[in-house]
VOGU-3710 file (C-alpha; in Angstrom, 3 decimals, decimal comma):
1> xxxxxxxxxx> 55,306/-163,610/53,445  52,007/-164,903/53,773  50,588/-168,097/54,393  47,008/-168,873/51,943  44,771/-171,708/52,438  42,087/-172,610/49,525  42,243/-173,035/45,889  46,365/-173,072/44,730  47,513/-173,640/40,880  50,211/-176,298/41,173
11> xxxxxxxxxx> 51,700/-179,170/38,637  51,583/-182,807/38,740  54,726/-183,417/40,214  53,755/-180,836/43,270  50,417/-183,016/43,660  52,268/-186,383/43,303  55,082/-185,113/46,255  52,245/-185,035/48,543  50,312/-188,029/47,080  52,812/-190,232/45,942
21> xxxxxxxxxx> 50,344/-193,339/45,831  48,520/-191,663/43,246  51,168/-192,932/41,134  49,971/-196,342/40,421  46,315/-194,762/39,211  47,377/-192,832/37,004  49,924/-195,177/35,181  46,684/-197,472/35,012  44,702/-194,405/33,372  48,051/-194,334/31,010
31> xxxxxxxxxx> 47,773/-197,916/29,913  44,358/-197,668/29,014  44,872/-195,135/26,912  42,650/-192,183/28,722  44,286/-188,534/29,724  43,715/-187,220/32,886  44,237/-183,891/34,385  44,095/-182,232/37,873  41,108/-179,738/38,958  40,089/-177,770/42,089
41> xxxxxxxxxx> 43,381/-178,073/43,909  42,934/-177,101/47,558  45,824/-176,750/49,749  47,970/-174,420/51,617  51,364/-171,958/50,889  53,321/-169,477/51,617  53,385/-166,649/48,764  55,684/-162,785/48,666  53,319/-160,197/48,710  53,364/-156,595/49,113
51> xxxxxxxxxx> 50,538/-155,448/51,447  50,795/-151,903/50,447  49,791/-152,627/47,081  46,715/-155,202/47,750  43,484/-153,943/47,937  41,174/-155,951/50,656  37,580/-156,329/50,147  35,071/-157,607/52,997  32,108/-159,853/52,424  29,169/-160,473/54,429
61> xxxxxxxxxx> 26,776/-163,931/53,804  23,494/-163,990/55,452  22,630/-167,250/56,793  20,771/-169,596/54,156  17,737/-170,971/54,922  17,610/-173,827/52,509  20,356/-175,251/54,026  19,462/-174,299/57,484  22,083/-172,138/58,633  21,887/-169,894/62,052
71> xxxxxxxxxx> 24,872/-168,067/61,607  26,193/-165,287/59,257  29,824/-165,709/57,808  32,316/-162,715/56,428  34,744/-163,022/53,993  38,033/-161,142/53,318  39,480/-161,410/49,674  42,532/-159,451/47,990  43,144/-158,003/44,846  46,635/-158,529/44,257
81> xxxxxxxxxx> 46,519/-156,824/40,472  47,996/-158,237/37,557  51,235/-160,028/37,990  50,604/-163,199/40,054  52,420/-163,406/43,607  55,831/-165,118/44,075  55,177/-168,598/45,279  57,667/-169,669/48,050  56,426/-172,935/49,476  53,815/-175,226/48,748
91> xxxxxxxxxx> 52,756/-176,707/52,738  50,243/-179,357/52,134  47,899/-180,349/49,201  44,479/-181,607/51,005  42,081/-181,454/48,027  41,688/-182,106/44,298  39,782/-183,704/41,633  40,644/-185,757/38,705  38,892/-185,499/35,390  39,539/-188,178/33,050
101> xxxxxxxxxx> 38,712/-188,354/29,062  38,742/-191,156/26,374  39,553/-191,086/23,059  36,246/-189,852/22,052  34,257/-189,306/25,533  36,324/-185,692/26,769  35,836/-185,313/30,283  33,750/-188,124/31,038  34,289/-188,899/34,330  35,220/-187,293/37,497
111> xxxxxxxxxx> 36,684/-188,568/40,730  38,093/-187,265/44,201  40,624/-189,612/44,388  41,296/-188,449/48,308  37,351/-189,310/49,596  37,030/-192,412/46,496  33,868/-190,480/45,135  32,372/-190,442/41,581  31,970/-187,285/41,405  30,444/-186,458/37,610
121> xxxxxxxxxx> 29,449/-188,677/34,869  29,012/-187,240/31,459  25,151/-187,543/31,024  25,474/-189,561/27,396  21,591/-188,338/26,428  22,659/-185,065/26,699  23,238/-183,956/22,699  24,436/-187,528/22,632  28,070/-186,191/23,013  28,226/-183,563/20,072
131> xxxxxxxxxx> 24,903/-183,791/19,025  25,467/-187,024/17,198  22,929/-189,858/17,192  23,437/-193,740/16,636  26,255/-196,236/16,646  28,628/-193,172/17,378  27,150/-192,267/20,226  27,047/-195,679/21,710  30,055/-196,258/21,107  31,449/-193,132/23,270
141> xxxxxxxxxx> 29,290/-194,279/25,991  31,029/-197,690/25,782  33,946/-195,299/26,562  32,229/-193,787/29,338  30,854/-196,848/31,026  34,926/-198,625/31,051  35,802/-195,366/32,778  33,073/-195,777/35,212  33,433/-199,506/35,769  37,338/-198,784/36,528
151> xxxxxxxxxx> 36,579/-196,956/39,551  33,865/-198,495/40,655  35,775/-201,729/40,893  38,247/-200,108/42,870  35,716/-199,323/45,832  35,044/-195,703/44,526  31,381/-194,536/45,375  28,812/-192,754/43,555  28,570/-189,155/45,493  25,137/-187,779/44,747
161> xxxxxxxxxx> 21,958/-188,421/43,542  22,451/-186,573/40,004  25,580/-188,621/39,074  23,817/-191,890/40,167  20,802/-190,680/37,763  23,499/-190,334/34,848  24,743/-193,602/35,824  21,834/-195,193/35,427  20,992/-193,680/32,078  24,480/-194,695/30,683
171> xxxxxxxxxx> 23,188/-198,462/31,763  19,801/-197,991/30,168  21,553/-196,755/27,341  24,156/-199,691/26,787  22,397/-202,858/28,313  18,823/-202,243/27,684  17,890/-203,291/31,289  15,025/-204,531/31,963  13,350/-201,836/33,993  9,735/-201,841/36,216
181> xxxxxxxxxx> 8,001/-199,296/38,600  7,903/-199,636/42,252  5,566/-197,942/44,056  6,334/-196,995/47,776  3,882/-195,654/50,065  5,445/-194,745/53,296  3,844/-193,531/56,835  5,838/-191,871/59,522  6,059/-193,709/62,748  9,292/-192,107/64,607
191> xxxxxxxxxx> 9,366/-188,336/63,168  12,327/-187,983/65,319  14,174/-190,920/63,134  13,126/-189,780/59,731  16,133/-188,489/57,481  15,999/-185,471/55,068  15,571/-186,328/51,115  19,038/-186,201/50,543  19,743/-189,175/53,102  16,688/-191,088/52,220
201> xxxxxxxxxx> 17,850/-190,998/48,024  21,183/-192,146/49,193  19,857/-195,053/51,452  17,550/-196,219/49,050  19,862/-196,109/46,462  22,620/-198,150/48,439  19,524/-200,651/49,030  18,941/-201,645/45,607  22,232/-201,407/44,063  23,618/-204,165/46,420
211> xxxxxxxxxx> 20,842/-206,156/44,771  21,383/-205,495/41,645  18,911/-202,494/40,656  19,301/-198,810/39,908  17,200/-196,394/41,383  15,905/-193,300/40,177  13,276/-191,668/42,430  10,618/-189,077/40,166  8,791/-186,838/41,439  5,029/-186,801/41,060
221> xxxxxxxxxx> 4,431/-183,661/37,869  3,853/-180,248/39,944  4,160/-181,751/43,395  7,023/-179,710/44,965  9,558/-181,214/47,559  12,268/-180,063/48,932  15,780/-182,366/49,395  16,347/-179,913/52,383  13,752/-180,884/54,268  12,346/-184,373/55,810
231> xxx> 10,066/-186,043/53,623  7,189/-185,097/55,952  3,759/-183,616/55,111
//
C-alpha cells in the first residue's frame, strides 16, 4: 500500500463525508434550479500498487524568476499503466472546487467553497455565450449575475483581478452603470512599504467596492508592467 497526496477522483458522497456542511449549499443550488459538480479534488489515500510494475520518472524545475523563486524543486511521478490502482482508503479531502451552471449559462461560475473565493466568472462578452447577440444573451447573463449575487451575499470574495474584471463587465452589461475615469498619479515615499501590482489591484479594488464602484485598472497602450514586480520606476 501506498499513501498519495494531490489530485484524487472521488464522488459526492466521499466529498460530503468530509464536508458534511456543504450540505445545506448545495440543496440551495438545488432549489434554484442550477447543477453543480465537483472539480480539482485534492486530498490524500491509500491505493494497492505493485511497485515492480510502475515506472518512476524524475523531474527537475529551475527556479522562476517571475515569481521570484531561489530554489530549484524535483518531482517524482509514476506511470502506473492502464488499469487504474485499487483504492483502499480515502484519508482526508482538503481541496476542491465547485462549478455551477444555469439553465442556459453552463459553467458560469466557480467557487472554492473551503477558502469562500469566486474563483471564475464566465466573461458574458466573450461570443456572448454561443456566439449569440441580443435579448438572449442578456438574458443568460441575468443567469450569471443570480449565480454571482448568491455567493457574494454569503461573504464569498472575488479571488483575482481577472474574475473581478469579468465581474464588472457582467454589471456594465446588465445595469448600464454609470461609469467615469479616474486618474491617479502616485509618488513613492516609503519604497520599503510599497506592495507588488498584484496587492496594489486587490487593495484598490477592495477600496472602491465598499463604496460602491468597480474598478478596472488599464494599462497605458505599449507601456509594459509587470504584476510581479512593485509598481516602481
Amino acid at each position: 500500500m501506498v499513501t498519495i497526496e494531490g489530485p484524487i477522483s472521488v464522488g459526492e458522497d466521499v466529498i460530503l463525508g468530509f464536508h458534511p456542511w456543504l450540505r445545506t449549499l448545495l440543496d440551495e443550488l438545488r432549489r434554484r434550479g442550477w447543477s453543480y459538480h465537483f472539480t480539482n479534488v485534492e486530498g490524500r489515500a491509500r491505493v494497492r500498487l505493485d511497485l515492480d510494475r510502475i515506472r518512476f520518472a524524475l523531474r527537475y524545475y529551475p527556479p522562476r524568476i517571475d515569481e521570484f523563486e531561489e530554489k530549484e524543486s524535483y518531482e517524482i511521478s509514476a506511470e502506473v499503466g492502464d488499469e487504474p490502482p485499487a483504492l483502499l482508503e480515502v484519508l482526508s479531502v482538503e481541496g476542491f472546487g465547485l462549478e455551477v451552471s444555469t439553465e442556459h449559462a453552463r459553467h458560469c461560475v466557480r467557487v472554492d467553497p473551503l477558502k469562500r473565493e469566486i474563483t471564475s466568472i464566465r466573461d458574458v462578452l466573450w461570443r456572448g455565450f454561443g456566439g449569440e447577440e441580443g435579448p438572449s444573451r442578456l438574458s443568460e447573463a441575468r443567469e450569471v449575475y443570480e449565480v454571482v449575487r448568491f455567493f457574494l451575499d454569503r461573504g464569498y470574495e472575488i479571488r483575482s483581478e481577472y474574475v473581478a474584471r469579468d465581474y464588472k463587465k457582467l454589471i456594465d452589461l446588465l445595469k448600464g452603470s454609470y461609469r467615469f475615469d479616474l486618474v491617479l498619479e502616485l509618488t513613492v515615499e516609503r519604497e520599503e512599504l510599497v506592495s507588488g501590482w498584484r496587492e496594489l489591484k486587490r487593495d484598490l479594488w477592495e477600496f472602491f467596492r465598499e463604496r460602491g464602484l468597480l474598478m478596472e485598472i488599464k494599462g497605458k497602450e505599449g507601456y509594459p508592467f509587470s504584476i510581479f514586480r512593485k509598481p516602481i520606476p
